[in-house]
N, C-alpha and C positions, 0 to 999 in steps of 0.2 A: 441345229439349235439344241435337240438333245444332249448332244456332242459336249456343245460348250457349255450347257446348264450342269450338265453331271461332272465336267474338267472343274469349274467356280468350285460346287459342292466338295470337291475333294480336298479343293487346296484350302474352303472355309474349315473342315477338319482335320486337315494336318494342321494347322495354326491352334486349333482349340486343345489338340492333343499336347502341343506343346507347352499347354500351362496358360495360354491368353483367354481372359474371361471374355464373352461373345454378348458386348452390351449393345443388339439394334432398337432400333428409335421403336419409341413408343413403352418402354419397359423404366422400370423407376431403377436409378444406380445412385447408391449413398457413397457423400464423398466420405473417401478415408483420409484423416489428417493427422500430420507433424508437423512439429511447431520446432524451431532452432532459433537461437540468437544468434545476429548477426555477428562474427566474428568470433563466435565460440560454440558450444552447444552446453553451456552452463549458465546459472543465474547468476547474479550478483554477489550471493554468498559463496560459490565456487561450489558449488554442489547442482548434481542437474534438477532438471525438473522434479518436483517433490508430487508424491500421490496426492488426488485430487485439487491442483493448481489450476486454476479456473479462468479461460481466455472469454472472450466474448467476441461470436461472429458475422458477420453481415455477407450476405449473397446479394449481390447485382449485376444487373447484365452488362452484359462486355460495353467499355466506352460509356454507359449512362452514370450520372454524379448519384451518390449514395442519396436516397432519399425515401420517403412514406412508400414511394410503389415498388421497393424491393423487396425480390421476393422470401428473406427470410429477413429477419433484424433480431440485434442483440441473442443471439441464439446460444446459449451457457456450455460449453464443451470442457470436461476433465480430465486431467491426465491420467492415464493408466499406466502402473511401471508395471506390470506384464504386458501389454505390449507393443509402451514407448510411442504412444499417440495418445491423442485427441479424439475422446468421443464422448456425445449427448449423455444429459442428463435421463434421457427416458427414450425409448423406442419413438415415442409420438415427436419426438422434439430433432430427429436424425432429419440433417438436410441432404436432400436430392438434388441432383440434377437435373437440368428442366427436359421433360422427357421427348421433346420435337430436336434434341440434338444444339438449343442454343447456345452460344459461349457466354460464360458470365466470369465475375471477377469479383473476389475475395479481399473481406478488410477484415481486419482484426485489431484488438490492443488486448494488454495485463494491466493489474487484474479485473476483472472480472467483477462489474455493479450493475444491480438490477436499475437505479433510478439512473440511469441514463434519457436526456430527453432532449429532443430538435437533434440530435445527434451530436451531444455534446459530453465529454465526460470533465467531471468537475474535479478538480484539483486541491490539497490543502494540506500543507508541509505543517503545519503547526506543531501535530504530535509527531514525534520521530520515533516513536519506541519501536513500532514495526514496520521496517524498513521495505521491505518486500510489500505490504500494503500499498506504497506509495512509490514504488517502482515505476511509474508508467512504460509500457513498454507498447509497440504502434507498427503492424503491417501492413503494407496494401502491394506484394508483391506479385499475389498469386491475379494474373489477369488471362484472360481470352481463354478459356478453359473447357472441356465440357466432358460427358457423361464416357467419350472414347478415353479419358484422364482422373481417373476414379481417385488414383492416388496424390496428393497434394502438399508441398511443403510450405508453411508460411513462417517468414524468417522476419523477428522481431527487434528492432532495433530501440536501446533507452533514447527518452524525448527528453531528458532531465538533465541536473547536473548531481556530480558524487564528489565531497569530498570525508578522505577515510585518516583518522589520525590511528599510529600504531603509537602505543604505549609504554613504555618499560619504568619500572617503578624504582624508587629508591629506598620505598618501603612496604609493609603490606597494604591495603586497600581496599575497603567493604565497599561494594558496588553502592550501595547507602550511602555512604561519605564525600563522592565525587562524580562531581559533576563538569560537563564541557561546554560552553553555552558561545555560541555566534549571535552577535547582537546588531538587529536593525535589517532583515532581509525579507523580502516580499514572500509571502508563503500563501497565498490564495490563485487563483486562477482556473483557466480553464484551457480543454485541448479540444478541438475539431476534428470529429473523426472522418469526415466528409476526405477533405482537404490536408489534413496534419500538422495545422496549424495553430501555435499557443496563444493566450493571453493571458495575462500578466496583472493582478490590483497594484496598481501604486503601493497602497498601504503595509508599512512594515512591522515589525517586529522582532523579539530577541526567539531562539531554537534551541531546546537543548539537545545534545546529539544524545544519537542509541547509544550506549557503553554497555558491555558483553560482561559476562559474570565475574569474568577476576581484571578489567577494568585494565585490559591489555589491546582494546580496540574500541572506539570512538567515530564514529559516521554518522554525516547530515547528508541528505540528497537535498537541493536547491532547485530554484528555475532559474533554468537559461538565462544568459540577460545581464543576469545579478548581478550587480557593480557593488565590491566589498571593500573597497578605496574607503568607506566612510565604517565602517563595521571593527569591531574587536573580538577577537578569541580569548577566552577565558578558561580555565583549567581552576577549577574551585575543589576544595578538600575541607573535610568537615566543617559544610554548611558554610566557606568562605572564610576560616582562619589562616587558610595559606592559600594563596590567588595571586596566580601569576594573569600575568595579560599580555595580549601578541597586538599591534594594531596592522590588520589584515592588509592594508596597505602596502605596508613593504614586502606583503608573500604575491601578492595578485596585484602586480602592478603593469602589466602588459593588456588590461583589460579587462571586460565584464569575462561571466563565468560560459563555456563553451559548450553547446546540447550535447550529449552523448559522452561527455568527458568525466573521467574520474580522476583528481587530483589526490597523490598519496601522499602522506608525510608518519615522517617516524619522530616520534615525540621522548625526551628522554629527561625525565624526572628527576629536582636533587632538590634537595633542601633550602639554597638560595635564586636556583633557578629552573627553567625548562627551555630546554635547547631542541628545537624541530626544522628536521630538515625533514627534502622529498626523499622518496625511496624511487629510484630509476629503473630497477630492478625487476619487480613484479610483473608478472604479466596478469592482468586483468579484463575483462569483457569490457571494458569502458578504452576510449582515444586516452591516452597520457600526456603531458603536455611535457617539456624542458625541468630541469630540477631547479630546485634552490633551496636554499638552506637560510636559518636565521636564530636569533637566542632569542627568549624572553626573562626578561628582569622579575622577578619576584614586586605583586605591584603591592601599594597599599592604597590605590583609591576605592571606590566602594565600586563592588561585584554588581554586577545585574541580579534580579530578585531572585530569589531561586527558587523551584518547583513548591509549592504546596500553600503560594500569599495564594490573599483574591486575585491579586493583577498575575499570577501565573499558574493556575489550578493544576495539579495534575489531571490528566486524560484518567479515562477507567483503565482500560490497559497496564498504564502508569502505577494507578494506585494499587490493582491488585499484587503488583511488583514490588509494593513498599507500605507491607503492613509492618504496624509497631510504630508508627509515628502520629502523634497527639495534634490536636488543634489547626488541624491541615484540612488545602479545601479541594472539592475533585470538582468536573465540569463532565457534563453528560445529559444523555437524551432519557426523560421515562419513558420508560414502555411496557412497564406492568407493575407487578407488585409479586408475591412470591405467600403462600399458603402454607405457611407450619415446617414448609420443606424446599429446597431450590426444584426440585422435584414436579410441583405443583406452580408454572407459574399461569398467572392471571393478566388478562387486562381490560376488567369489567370490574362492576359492582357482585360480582355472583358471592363471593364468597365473604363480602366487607369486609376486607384487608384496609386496615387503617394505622398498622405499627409500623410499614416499611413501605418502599417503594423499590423496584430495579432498577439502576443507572446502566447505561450502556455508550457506548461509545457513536453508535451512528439510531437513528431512529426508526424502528420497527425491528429491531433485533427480534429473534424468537431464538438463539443457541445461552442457553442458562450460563454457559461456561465464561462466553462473551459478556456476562452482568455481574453487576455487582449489588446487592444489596444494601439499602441503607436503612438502618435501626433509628425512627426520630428520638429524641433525645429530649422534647418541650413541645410542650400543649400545641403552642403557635405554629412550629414546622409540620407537626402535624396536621394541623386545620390545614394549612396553605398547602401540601403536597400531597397528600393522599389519593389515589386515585378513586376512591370510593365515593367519596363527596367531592372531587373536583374530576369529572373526569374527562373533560377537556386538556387535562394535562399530560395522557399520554402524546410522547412522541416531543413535546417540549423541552427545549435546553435550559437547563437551570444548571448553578455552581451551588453546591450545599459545604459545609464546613463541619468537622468531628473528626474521631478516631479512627485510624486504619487498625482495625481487629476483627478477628474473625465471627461470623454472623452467619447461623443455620448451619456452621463447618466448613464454609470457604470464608476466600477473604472477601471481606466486607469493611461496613464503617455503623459505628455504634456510635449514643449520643452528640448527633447531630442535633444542634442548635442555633445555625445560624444557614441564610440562603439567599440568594437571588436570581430571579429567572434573566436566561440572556436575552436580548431584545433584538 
């Protein structure tokens, strides 16, 4: 018995000397993680993971449905580009494995929201400015796992749909002056991280897509589903003096729009028309479908509204993107107010702040950079907004209306004068 107790011990240290970490039961072992997309190991924008891109993780045991009794949830993990994984916001928040040796199994989605709840992450294409925001992106590949499997890949696949117009111009073109708008497409919903499963609101609306700084690339991401058979593409140039019109029908007529698919098209600008066919070419992280090609005529019916009525507010985002325009309205969440300085912000009476309030784009913001300030402009917007005297109105969606000008030295919006809370 000696014999073979001291033969075991040898061969557990030649194994250990070899570089294998020596994890027995009852010792805590933190999973190490990487994260890839499927069919690539880049994002969307063709660039890999960027520092501090934010997944959110779930641990449960092997074979049980995600639910209240697993044993971590929503667990926030950042990328590191030293050393090209995934890892905790803090030491206290590092998930282990269950330390009697259990198998369990890994979910994950991008990016990355604290109000996650019933295990549902909520969906809302409306703003497109930042694309990567609303990238949904959905694992659950890492199963039957355990503490002898330290190391982890979880490989993310898009839940969405992409489509990307490439641009060439006929003339120059201030990111200001042009705009690309899809009109009439579902943009609300919701994703189950349980299961992987979408839902869809009925209700639609017109998108304007992202367009990149010199107005050479154009992208909307969609939901699944989307039937654009009844929809129009538009390409607007100073505020709709020159407006061409495509009706998406004769580009997407094999069907609604495909999860995971990214449909390209190269768009080519002239004075009486714009001619956009597919690009076949590319290779990108998304399925590509068959090409086609078509013209649009130069239209003269009337454009869909464009960014800055009430019926289409610009996003915060949006607005800080497009200061120097007058009499325009943004749409956004208060969640403070701002002290002499963006420096100092507030979201109490402590300091009676009652010149301004901060807009932001989701509710509870606390990143200053992600706010925008707005300067009242009349007695009235002030009574009604201020979070000093009303301050049941942090975290409330209101549209205000004013100037995009700069306020405390970032962008901001001065002489607001007109507003209404969303309901």
């Amino acid at each position: 018995m000696k014999n073979l107790f001291l033969t075991l011990m040898i061969g557990v240290l030649l194994i250990a000397c070899e570089g294998e970490k020596i994890n027995p039961l009852g010792t805590k072992t933190a999973v190490r993680m990487t994260a890839e997309i499927e069919g690539m190991k880049t994002r969307l924008s063709g660039s890999t993971w960027n520092q501090d891109d934010a997944i959110g993780v779930f641990m449960k045991m092997n074979d049980e449905e995600l639910n209240v009794s697993a044993p971590k949830k929503n667990v926030k993990y950042i990328y590191n580009e030293e050393t090209g994984r995934f890892e905790p916001m803090s030491e206290n928040e590092i998930i282990y494995f269950p330390t009697n040796g259990a198998a369990v199994d890994f979910i994950g989605y991008y990016p990355y929201r604290e109000d996650i709840s019933v295990f549902t992450f909520p969906i809302d294409l409306t703003s497109q400015s930042n694309q990567s925001a609303i990238d949904l992106m959905y694992a659950d590949n890492v199963k039957n796992v355990s503490q002898t499997e330290s190391q982890i890949t979880m490989r993310f696949s898009h839940k969405l749909s992409r489509i990307v117009f490439q641009v060439e111009h006929y003339r120059v073109i201030e990111q200001s002056d042009f705009s690309v708008i899809i009109t009439g497409v579902p943009t609300v919903g919701s994703f189950n991280l349980t299961n992987g499963s979408l839902t869809v609101d009925s209700a639609k609306t017109d998108i304007v897509c992202c367009v990149n700084d010199d107005c050479t690339l154009a992208e909307a991401i969609l939901m699944p589903g989307t039937d654009l058979s009844g929809s129009d593409l538009w390409f607007l140039i100073e505020d709709g003096l020159e407006a061409y019109k495509v009706s998406l029908n004769t580009l997407f007529n094999s069907g609604p729009l495909s999860e995971s698919t990214q449909y390209t098209f190269n768009a080519m600008l002239y004075t009486d028309k714009v001619r956009v066919e597919t690009d076949s070419t590319e290779i990108t992280p998304w399925i590509t479908p068959p090409s086609v090609s078509f013209t649009a005529e130069r239209s003269t019916d009337t454009p869909p509204q464009l960014k800055g009525s009430k019926e289409y507010p610009y996003s915060v985002a949006q607005a800080i993107n497009r200061q120097g325009k007058d009499d325009v309205w943004v749409k956004g969440y208060i969640v403070g107010a701002f002290y002499l300085t963006t420096s100092n912000f507030v979201t109490d009476n402590t300091w009676e702040v009652r010149t301004n309030v901060a807009l932001a784009d989701n509710p509870g913001e606390t990143i200053s950079t992600l706010m925008m300030p707005i300067n009242f402009g009349t007695t009235t917007v002030k009574d009604a907004l201020n979070i000093c005297d009303n301050p049941l109105n942090i975290d409330k969606q209101v549209m205000i209306k004013g100037d995009f000008v700069s306020y405390y030295g970032v962008p901001g919006m001065r002489n607001a004068d007109d507003y209404q809370f969303v309901e």
